[in-house]
N, C-alpha and C positions, 0 to 999 in steps of 0.2 A: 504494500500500500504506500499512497505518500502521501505528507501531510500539508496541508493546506500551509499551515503555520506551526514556527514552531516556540512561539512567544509571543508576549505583546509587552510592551510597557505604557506603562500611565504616566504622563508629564503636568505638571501645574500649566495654565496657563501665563501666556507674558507680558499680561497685565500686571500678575501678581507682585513683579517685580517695582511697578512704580507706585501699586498700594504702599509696599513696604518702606520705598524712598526714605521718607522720611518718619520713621518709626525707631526709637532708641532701640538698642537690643535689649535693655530690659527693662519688663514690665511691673515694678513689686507689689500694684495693686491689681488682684483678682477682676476687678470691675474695670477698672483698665484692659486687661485681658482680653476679656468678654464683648468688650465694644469695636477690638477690634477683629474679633468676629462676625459681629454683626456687620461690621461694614465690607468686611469681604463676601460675605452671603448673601448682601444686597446686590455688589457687584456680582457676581458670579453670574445670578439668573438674568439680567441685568445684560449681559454682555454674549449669554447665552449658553456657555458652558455646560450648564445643569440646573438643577434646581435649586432654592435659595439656601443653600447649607455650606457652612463653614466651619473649622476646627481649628485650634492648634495645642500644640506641645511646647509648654515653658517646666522650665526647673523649677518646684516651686517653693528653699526657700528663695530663691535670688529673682523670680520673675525674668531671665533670661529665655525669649522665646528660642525653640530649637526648633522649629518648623508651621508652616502652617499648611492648610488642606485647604479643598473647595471640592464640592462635587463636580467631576468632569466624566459623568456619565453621554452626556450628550454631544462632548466635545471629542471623548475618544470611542465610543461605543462600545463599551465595555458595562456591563452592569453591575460589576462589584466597585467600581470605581465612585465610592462617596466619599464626602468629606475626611470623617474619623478613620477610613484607609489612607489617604493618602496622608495623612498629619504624621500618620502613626509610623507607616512604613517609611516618608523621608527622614522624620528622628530617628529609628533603627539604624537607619543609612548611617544616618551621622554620627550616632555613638559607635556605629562599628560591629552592632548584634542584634539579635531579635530581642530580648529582654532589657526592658527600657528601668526595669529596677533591681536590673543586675549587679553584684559585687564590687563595690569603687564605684558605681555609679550616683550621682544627686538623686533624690525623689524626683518623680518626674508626675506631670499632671496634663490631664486632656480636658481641653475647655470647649462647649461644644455647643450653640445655639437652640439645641431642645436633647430631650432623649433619645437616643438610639437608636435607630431602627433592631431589628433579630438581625439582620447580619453584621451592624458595627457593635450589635450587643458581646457579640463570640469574639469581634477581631479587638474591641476594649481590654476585653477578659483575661485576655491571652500575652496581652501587648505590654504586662510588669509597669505599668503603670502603676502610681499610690495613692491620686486623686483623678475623680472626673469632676469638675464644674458642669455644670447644665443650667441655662434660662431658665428651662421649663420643665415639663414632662404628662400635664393633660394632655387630653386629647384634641386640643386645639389646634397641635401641629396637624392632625386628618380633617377635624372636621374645614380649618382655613383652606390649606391647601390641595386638598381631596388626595395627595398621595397615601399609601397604602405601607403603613409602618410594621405589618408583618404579624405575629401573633407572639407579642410580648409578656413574660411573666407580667404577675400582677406585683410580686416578691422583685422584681427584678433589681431593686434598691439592695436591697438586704443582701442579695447573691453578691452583688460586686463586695460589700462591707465586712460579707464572712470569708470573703479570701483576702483582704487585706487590704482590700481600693474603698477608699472614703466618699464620698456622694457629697457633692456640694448642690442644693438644687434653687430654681428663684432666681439668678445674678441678671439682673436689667430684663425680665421675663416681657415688662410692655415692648422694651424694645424689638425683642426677637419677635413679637406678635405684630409690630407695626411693618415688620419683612416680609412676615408673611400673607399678611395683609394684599401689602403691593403686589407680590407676585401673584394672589390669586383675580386680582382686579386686573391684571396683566390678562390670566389663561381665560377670562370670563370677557373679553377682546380679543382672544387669539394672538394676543402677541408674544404670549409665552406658551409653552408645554408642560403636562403633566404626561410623562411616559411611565405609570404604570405597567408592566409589562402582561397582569393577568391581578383583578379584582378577586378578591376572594367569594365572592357571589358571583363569577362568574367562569373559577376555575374548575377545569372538566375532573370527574373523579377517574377511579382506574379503568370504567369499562368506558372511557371516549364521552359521556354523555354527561349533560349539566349539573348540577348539584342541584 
């Protein structure tokens, strides 16, 4: 056989670079942090990348940002390509390993403009992180935006805190909601996309037929 492909990568886009211009390397207030996620999650959908989702990874006692994300599902066509991947896996890059709260290394923290979807819920978990920040975590991010966050513990708080990652939730929550806001007054004109790839009311079971 052969194979179509035998890799892909995910790049930020190069915008990103003049968000960052003018941004100190480090942030020591949390709520600092946060905002300036917001403002890349605005950009993002904004410029058309993905949808309005942003992350990053700072050290967090020194607030020195070590990466930041943005979803670029629609920039590279790739569907695991969300924000809290790409944050996660350029800080890995940059410390050098996959365990981000590995041996000799700072605490490390993910700040992240709502909670999780089930897939950045597993790539969090896994990623030796020792805080996540989050805006939010109702259900505002679906009912706003109509994307489809997956079938998330109800526990899922508790799960990150009994392995050792601390849950910060609430940081500028109106902001992150005035994001997604805009982007859904965007898809409700057609000037943005919601790429759901399959509604859960609408995904087929195993014998081919509706649910």
């Amino acid at each position: 056989m052969r194979l179509d492909s035998a890799g892909f990568t995910l790049t930020l886009p190069d915008w990103i670079g003049d968000e960052l211009a003018g941004v100190p390397d480090r942030l020591p207030d949390p709520v600092d942090r946060m905002r300036l996620v917001h403002r890349l999650a605005d950009r993002n959908w904004r410029e058309g990348d993905g949808g309005p989702f942003a992350a990053l990874v700072a050290e967090t006692a020194t607030g020195r940002i070590v990466s930041v994300g943005v979803n670029v599902v629609l920039a590279s066509g790739i569907s695991s390509g969300h924000a809290e991947v790409m944050a996660l896996g350029t800080a890995q890059k940059a410390v050098g390993g996959w365990d981000l709260g590995g041996v000799g290394l700072p605490d490390h923290e993910l700040v992240v403009n709502w909670r999780p979807c089930v897939q950045c819920y597993g790539a969090t978990m896994w990623s030796g992180v020792r805080t996540m920040i989050v805006a939010g975590s109702g259900p505002e991010i679906e009912t706003i935006t109509t994307f489809d966050e997956g079938p998330m513990r109800d526990d899922w708080s508790a799960q990150f805190e009994s392995r050792g990652i601390h849950v910060v939730d609430g940081v500028l929550r109106d902001e992150a909601l005035a994001v997604f806001t805009a982007y859904r007054a965007a898809v409700d004109s057609a000037a943005a996309l919601v790429y759901n790839a399959r509604a859960a009311s609408s995904a087929p079971n195993n014998s081919g037929d509706p649910e």
